[in-house]
SERO-4910 file (N, C-alpha, C, O; in steps of 0.05 Angstrom, whole numbers):
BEGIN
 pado doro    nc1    nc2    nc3   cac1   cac2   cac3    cc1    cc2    cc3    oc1    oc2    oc3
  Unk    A   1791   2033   3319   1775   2034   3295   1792   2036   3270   1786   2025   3249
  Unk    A   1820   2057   3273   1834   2055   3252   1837   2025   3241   1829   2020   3218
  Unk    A   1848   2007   3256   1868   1991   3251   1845   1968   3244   1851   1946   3235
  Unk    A   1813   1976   3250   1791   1952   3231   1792   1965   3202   1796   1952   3182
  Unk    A   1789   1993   3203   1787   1999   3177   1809   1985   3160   1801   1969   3143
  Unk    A   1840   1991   3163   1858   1982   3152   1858   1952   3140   1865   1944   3118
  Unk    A   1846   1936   3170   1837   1910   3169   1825   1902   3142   1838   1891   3123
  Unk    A   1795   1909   3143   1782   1911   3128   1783   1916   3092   1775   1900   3075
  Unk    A   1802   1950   3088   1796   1954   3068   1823   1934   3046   1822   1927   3022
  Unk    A   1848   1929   3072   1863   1904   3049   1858   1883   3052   1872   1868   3039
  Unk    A   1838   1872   3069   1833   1843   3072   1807   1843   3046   1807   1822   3033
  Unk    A   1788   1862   3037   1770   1859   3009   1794   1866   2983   1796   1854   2962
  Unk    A   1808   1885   2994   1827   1890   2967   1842   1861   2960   1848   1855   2937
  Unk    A   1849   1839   2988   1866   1817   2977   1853   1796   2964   1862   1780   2948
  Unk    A   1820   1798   2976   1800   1789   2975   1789   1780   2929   1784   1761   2914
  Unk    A   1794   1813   2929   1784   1814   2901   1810   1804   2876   1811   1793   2853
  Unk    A   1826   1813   2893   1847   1800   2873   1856   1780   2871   1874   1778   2855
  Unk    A   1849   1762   2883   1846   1727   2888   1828   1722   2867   1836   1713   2845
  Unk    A   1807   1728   2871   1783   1723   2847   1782   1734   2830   1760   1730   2819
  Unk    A   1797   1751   2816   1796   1760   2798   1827   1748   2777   1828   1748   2752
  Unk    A   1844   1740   2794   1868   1735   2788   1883   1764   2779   1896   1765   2759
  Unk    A   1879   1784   2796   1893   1806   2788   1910   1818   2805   1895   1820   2824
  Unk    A   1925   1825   2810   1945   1847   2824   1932   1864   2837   1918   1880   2825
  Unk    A   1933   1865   2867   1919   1888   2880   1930   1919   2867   1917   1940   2869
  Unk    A   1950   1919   2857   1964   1945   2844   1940   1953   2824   1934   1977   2821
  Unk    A   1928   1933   2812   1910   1936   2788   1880   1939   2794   1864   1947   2777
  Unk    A   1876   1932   2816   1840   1936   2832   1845   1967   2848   1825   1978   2857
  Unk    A   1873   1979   2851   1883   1993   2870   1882   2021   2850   1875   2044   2857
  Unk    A   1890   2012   2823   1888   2032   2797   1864   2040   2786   1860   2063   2778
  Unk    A   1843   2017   2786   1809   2019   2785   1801   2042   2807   1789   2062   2804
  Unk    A   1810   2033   2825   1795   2049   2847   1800   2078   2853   1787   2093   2868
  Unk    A   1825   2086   2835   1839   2115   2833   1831   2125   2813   1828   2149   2812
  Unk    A   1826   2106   2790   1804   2118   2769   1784   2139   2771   1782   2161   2760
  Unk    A   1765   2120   2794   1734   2113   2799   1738   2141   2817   1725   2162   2811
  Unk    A   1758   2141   2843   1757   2170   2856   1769   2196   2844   1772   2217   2857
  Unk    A   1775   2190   2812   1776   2223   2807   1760   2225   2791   1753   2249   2786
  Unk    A   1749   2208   2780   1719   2209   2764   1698   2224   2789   1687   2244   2781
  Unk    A   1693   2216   2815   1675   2227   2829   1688   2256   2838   1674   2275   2844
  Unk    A   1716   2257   2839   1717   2291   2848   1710   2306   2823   1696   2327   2823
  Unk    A   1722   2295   2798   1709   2325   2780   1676   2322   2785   1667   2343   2795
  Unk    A   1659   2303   2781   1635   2298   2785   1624   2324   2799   1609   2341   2791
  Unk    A   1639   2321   2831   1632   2335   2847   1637   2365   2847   1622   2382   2855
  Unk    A   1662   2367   2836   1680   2390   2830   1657   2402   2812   1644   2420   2824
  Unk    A   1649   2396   2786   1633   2399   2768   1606   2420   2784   1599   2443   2780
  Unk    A   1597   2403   2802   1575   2409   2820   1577   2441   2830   1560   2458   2829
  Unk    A   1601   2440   2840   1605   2459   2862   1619   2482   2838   1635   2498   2848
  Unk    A   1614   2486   2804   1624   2502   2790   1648   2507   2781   1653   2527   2767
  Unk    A   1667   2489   2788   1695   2490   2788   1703   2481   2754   1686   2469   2740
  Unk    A   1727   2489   2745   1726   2479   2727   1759   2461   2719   1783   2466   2723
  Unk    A   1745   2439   2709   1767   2399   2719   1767   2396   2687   1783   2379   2678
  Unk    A   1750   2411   2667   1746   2398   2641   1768   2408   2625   1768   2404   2600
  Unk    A   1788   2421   2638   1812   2436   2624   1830   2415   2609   1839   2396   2622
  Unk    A   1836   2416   2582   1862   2397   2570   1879   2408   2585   1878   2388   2599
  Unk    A   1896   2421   2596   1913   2419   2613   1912   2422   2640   1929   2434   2653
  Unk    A   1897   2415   2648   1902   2407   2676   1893   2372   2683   1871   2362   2680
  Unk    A   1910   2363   2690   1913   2339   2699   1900   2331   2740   1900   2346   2759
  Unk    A   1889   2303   2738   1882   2303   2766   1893   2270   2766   1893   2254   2747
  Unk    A   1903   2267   2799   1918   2239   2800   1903   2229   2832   1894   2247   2847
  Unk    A   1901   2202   2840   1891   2203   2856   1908   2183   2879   1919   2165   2866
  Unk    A   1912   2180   2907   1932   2167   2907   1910   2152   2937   1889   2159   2948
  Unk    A   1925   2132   2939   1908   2114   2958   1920   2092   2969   1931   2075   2956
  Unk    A   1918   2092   2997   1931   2076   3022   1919   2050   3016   1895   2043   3014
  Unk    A   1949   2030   3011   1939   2003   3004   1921   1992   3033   1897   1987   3034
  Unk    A   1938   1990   3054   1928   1993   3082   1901   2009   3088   1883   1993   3091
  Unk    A   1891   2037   3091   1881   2050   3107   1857   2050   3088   1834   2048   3097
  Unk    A   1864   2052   3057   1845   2061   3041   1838   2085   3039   1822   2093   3023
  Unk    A   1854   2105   3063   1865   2134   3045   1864   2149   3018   1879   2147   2999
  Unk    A   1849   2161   3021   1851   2171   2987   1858   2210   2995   1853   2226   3014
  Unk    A   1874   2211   2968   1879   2242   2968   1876   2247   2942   1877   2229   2925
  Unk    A   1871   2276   2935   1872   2276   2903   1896   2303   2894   1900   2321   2910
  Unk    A   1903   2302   2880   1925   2322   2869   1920   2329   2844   1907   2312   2831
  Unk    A   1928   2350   2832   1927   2366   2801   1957   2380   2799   1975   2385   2814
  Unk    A   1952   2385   2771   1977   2396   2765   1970   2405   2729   1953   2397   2714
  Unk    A   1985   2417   2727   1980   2430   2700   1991   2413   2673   2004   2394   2682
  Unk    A   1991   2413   2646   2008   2398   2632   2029   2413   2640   2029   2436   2648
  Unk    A   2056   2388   2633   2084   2393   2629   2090   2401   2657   2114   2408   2661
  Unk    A   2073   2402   2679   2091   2421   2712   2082   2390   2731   2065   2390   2749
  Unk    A   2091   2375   2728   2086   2348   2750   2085   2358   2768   2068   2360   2785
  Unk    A   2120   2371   2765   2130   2370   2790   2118   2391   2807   2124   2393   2831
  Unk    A   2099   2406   2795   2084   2431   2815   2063   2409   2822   2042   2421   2826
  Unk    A   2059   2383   2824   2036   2375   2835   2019   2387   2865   2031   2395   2885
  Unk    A   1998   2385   2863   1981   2400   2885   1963   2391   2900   1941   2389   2889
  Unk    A   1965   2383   2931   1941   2369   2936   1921   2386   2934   1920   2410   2940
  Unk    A   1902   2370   2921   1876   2394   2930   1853   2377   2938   1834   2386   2926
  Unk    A   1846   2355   2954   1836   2339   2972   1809   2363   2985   1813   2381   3002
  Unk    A   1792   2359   2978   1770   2380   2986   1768   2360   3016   1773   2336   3019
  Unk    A   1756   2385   3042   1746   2378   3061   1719   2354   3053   1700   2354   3037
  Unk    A   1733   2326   3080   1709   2311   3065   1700   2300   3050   1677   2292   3050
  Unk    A   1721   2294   3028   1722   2271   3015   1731   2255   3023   1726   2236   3009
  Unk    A   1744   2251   3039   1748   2222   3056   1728   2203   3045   1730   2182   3032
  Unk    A   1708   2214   3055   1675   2195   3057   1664   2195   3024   1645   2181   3017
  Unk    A   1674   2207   3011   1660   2201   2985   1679   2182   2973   1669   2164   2959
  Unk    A   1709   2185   2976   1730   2162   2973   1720   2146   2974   1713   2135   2953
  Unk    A   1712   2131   3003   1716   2108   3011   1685   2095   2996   1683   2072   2986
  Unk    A   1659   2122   2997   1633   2100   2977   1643   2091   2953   1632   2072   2941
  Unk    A   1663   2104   2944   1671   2104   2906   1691   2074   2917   1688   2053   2905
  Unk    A   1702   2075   2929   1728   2052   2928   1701   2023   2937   1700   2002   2924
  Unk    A   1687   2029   2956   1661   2010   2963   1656   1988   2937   1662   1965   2933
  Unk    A   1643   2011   2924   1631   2011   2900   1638   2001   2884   1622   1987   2872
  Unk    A   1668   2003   2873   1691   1991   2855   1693   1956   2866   1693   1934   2855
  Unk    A   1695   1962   2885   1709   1938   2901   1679   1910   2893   1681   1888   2882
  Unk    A   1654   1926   2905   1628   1904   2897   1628   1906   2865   1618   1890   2850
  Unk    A   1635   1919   2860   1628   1916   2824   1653   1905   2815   1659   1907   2791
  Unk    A   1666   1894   2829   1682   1874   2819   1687   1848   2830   1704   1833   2822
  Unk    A   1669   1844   2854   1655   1822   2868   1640   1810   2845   1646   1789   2833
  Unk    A   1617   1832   2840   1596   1822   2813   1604   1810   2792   1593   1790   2783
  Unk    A   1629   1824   2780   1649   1812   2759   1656   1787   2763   1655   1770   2745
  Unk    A   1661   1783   2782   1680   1761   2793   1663   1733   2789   1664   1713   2775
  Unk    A   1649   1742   2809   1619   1721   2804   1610   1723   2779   1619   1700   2773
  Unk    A   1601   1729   2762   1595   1735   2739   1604   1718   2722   1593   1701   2707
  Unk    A   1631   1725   2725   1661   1703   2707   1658   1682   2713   1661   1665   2695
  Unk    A   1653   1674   2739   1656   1641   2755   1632   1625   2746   1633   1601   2744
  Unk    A   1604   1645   2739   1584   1622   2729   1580   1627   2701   1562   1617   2688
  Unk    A   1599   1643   2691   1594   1640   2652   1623   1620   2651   1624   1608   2629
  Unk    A   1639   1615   2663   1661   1585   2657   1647   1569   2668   1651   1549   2654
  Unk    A   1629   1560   2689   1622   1537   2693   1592   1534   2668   1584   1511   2665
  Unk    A   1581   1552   2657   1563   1541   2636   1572   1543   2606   1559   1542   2585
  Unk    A   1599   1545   2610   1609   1548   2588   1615   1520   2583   1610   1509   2561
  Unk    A   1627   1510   2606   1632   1478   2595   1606   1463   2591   1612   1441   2580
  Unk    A   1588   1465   2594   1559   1462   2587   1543   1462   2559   1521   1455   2551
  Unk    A   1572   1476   2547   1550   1479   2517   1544   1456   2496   1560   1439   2486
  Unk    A   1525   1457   2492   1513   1435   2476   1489   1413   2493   1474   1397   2482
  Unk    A   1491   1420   2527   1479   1404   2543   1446   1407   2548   1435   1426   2538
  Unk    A   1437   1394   2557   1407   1409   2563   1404   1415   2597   1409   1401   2618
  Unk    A   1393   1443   2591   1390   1450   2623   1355   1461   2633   1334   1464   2621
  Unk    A   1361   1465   2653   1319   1472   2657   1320   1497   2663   1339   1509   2673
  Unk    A   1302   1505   2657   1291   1543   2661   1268   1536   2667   1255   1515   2669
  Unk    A   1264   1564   2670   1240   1580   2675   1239   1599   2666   1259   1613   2668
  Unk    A   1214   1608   2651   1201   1628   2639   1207   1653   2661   1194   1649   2682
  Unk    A   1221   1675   2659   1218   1697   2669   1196   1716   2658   1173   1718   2666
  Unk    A   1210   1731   2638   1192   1754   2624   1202   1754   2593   1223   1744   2584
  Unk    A   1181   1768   2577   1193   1772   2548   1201   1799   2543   1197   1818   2558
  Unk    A   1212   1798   2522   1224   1821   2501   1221   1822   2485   1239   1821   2468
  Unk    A   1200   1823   2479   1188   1823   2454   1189   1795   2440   1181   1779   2457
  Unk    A   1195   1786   2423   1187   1760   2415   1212   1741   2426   1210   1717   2421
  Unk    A   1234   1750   2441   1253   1739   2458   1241   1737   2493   1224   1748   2507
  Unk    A   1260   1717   2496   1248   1701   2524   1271   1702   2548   1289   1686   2546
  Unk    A   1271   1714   2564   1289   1712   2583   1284   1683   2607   1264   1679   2621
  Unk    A   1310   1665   2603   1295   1653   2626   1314   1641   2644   1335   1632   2635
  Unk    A   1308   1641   2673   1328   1634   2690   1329   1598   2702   1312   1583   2710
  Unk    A   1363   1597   2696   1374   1570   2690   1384   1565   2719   1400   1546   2722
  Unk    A   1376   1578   2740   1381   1573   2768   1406   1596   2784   1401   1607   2806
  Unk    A   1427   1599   2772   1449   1610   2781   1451   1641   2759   1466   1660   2767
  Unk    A   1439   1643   2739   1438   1662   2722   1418   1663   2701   1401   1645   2700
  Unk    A   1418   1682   2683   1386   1673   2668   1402   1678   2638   1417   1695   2631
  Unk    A   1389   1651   2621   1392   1659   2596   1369   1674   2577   1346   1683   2583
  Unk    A   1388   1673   2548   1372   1687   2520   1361   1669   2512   1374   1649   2510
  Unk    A   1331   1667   2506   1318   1646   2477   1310   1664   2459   1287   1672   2459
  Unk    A   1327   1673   2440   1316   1684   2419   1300   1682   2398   1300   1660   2387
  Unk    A   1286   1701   2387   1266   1690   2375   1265   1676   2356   1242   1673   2350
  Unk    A   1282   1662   2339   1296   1648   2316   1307   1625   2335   1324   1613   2321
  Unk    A   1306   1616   2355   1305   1595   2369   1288   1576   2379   1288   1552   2378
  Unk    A   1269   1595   2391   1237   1584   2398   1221   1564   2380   1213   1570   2358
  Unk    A   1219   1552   2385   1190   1534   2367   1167   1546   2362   1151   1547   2381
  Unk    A   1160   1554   2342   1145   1571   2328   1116   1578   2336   1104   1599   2340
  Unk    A   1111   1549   2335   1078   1545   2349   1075   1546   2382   1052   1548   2392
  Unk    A   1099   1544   2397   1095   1545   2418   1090   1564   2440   1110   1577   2444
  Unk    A   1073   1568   2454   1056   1588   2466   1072   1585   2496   1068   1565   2510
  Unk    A   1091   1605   2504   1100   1612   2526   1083   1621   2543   1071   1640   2534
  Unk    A   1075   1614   2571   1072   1635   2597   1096   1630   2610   1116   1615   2608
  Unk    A   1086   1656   2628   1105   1664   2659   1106   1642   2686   1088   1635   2701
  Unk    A   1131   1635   2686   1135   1607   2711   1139   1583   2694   1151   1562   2702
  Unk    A   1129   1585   2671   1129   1557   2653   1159   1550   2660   1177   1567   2658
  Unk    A   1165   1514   2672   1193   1506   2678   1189   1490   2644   1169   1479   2635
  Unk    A   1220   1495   2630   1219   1476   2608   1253   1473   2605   1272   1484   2616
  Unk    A   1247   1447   2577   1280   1446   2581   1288   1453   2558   1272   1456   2540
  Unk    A   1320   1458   2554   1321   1478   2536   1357   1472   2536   1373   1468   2554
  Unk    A   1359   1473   2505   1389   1467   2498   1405   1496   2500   1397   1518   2493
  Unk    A   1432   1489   2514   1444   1517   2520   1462   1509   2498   1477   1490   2498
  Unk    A   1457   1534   2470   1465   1528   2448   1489   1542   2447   1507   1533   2433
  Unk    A   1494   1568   2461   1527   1584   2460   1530   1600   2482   1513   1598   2500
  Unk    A   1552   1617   2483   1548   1642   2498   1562   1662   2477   1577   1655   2460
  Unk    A   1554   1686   2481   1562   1708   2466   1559   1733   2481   1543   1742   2497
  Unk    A   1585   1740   2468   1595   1775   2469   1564   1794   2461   1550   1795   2440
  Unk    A   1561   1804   2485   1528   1830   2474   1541   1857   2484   1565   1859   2489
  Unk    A   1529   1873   2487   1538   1896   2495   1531   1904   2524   1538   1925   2536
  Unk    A   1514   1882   2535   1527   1872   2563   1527   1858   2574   1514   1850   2593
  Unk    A   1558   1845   2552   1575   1826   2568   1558   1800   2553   1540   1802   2536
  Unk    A   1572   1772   2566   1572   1753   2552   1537   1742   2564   1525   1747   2585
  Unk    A   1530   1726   2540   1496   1721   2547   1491   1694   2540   1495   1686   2517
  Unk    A   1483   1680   2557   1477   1646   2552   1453   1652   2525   1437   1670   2525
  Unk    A   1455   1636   2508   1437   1633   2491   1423   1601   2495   1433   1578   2494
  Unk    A   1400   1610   2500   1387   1578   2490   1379   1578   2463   1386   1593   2444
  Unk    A   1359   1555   2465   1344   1538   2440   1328   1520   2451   1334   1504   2470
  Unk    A   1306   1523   2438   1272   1504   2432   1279   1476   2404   1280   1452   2401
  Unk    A   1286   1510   2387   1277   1495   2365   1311   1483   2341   1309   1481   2317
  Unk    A   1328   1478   2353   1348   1471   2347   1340   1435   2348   1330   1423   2366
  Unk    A   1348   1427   2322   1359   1400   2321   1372   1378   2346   1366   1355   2351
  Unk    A   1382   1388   2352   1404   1376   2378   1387   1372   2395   1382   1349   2401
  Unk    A   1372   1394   2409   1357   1388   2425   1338   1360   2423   1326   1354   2444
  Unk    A   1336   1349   2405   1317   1324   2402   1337   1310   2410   1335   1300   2432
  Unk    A   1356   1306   2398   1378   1295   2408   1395   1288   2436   1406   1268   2445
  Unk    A   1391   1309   2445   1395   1311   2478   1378   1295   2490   1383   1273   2500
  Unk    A   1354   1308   2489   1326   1287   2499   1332   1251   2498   1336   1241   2520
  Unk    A   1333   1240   2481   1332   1224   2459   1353   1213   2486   1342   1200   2504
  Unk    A   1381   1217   2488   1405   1209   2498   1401   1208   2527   1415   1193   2541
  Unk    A   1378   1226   2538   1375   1230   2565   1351   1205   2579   1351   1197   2602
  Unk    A   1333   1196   2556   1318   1175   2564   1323   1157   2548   1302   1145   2545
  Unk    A   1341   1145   2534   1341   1123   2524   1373   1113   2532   1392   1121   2520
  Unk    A   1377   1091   2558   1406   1089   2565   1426   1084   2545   1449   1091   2545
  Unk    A   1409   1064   2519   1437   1048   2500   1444   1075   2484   1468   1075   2478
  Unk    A   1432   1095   2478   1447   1126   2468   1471   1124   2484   1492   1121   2472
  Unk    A   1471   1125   2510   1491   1143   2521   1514   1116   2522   1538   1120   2519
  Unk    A   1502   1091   2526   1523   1070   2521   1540   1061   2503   1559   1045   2506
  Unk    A   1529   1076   2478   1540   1076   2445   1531   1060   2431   1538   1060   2407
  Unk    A   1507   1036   2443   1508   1006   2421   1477   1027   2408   1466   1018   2388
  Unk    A   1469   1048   2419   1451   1060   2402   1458   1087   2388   1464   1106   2403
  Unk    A   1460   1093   2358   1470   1116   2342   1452   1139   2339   1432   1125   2333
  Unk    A   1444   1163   2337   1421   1174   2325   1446   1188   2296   1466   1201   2299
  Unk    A   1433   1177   2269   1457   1185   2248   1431   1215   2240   1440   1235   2251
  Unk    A   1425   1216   2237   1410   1239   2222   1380   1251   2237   1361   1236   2240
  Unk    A   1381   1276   2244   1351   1285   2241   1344   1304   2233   1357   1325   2235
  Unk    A   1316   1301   2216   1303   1323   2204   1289   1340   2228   1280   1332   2249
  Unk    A   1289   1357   2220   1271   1367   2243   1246   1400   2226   1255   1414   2208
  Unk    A   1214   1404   2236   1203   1417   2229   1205   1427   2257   1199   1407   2270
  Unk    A   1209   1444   2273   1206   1458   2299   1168   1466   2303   1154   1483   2293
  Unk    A   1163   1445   2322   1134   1449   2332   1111   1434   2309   1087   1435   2309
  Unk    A   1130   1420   2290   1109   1409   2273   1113   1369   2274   1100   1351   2284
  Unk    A   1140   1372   2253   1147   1339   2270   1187   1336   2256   1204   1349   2243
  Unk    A   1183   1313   2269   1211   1300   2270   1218   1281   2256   1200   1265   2260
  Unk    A   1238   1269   2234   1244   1244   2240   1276   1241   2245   1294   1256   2239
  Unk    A   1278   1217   2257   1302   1217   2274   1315   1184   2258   1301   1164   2257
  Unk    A   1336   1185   2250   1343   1158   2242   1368   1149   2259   1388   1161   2268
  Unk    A   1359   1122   2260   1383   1108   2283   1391   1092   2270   1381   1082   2249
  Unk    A   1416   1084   2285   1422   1057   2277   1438   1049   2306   1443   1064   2324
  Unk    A   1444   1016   2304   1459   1009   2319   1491   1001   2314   1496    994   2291
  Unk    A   1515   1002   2334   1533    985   2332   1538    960   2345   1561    950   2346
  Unk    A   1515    949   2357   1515    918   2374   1490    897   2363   1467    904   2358
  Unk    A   1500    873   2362   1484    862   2344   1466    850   2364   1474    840   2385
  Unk    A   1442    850   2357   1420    843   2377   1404    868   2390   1384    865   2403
  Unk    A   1416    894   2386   1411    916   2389   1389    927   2376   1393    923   2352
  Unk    A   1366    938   2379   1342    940   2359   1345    973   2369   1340    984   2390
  Unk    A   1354    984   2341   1356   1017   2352   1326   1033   2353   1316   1052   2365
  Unk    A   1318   1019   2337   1287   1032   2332   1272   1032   2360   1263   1050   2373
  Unk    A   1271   1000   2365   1252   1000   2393   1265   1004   2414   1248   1009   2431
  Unk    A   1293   1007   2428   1304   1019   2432   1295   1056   2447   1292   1063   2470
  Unk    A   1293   1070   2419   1283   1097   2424   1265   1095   2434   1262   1105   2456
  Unk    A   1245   1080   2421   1212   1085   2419   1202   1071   2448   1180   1077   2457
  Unk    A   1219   1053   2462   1217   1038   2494   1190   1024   2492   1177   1023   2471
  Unk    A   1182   1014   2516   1165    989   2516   1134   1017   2519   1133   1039   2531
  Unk    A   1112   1001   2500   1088   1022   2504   1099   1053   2484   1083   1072   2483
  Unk    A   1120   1055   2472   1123   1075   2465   1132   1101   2490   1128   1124   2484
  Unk    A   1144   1092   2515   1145   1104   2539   1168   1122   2527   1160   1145   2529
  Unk    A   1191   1122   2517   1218   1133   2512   1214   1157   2497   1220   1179   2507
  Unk    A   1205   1156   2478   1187   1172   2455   1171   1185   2455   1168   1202   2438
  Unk    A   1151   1178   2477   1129   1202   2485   1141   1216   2500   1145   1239   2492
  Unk    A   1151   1211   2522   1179   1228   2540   1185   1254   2521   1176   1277   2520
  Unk    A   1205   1240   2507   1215   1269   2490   1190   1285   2474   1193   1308   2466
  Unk    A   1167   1270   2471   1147   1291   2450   1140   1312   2473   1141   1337   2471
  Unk    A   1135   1298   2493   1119   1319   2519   1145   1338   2518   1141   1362   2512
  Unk    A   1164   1331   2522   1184   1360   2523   1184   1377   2510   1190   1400   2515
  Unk    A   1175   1367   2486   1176   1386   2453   1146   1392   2456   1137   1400   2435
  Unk    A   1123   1391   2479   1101   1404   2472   1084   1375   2446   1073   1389   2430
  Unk    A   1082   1357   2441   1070   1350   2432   1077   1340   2399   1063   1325   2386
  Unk    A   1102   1354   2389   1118   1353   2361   1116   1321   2360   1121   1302   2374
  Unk    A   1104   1326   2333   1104   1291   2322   1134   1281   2318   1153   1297   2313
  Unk    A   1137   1257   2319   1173   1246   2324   1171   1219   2320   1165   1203   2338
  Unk    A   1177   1212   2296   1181   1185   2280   1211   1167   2280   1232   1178   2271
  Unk    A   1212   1150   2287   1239   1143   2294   1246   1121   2274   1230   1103   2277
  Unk    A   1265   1116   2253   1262   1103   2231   1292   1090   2235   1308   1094   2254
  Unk    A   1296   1069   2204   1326   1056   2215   1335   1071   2195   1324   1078   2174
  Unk    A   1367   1078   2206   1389   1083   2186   1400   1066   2158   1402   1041   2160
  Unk    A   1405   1074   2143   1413   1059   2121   1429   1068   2103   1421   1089   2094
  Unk    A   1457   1059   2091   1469   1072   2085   1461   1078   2050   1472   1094   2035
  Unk    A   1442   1060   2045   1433   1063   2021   1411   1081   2023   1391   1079   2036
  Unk    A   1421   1103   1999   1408   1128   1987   1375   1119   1992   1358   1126   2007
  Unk    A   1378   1099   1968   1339   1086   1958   1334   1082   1977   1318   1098   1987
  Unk    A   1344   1054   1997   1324   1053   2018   1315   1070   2043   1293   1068   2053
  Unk    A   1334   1084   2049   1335   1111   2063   1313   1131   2054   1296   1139   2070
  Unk    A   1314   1136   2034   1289   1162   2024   1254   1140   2030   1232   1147   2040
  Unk    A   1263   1120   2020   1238   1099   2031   1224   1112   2049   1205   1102   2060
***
């Protein structure tokens, strides 16, 4: 049984430091942290007193076995260091080193799907309505759940719970926990995305979208132009029956969306 434990606790220790790209010395330092945080904890419990400015506590731990011992010593007397390893912490060691070890599994994973939606930004992705926060919308993008905040949302638009919709992943940002996909409803781009996703000559280039206004939940206009001659950017968007164009309104809930030609002239433009 020794020699699974041993197994075990450096085959997750080599485990985490692969994925994390860190030095087992440095998941090995976390975890010596984490077990003298739980002896004063406990120490604390049992009346002892750990909260002294001079007394120091160090914790030392079997790369192999996952051994832990704990030692003190006073300021300035190292060298009087002292085990003082209470009966039985063995077993509270090894939940705290557990513990460290999955909470940096979580990390790990964590990291691996905020870089893969990081390269994502600006794209459109699908959710689902989880729950609110007050006039903010939590909603899950399959692998993690983003922010729609309320200065994002389309104004008139009436959320329920399960509602699948699509939704521009507009950043990620630093919160106070940790980095948070932000979407958007009511961002500009998002018409744009749409727009590029059902109309092929967008994505082929001989169709442009140069400008859009946008009212969020009220209406749109979107001006195109082409760079291929024979290219009709207008009908184009708008597809045979108006099929291309109602597409994107249903996404937007119904937002009126006028699709007009580009022009580089001021006058005829305001036309």
């Amino acid at each position: 049984m020794a020699i699974q434990a041993r197994t075990e606790f450096s085959s997750a220790l080599a485990a985490i430091a692969r994925e994390r790209g860190l030095e087992p010395a440095v998941i090995l330092d976390t975890i010596k942290q984490a077990i003298v945080a739980a002896y004063r904890r406990d120490a604390r419990e049992r009346g002892e007193e750990v909260d002294s400015e001079i007394l120091h506590f160090d914790a030392e731990v079997h790369p192999g076995s996952g051994e832990a011992r704990i030692f003190s010593w006073e300021e300035g007397k190292e060298d009087e260091k002292k085990d003082i390893t209470p009966p039985g912490f063995g077993r509270i060691a090894a939940q705290t080193a557990k513990q460290v070890i999955l909470q940096k599994i979580r990390e790990a994973e964590k990291d691996a799907v905020m870089t893969q939606y990081a390269g994502r930004i600006g794209s459109l992705v699908s959710g689902i309505v989880l729950r609110f926060d007050g006039s903010n919308v939590r909603i899950d993008i399959g692998r993690t759940e983003g922010l729609m905040p309320a200065e994002e949302r389309i104004p008139n638009e009436r959320l329920s719970l399960s509602q699948r919709l699509t939704f521009l992943l507009k950043n990620i940002e630093e919160s106070e926990h940790g980095k948070q996909i932000i979407l958007s409803r009511g961002e500009p781009d998002i018409v744009k995305k749409l727009f590029a996703r059902e109309v092929p000559e967008i994505g082929s280039g001989a169709v442009e979208i140069r400008v859009i206004a946008r009212e969020p939940g009220a209406r749109t206009k979107v001006a195109v132009a082409s760079s291929q001659s024979g290219v009709d950017p207008v009908g184009s968007c708008v597809g045979q029956k108006g099929v291309r164009v109602q597409a994107v309104i249903n996404e937007l809930n119904g937002e009126k969306i006028d699709v007009i030609s580009f022009t580089e002239n001021p006058e005829e433009f305001i036309i």
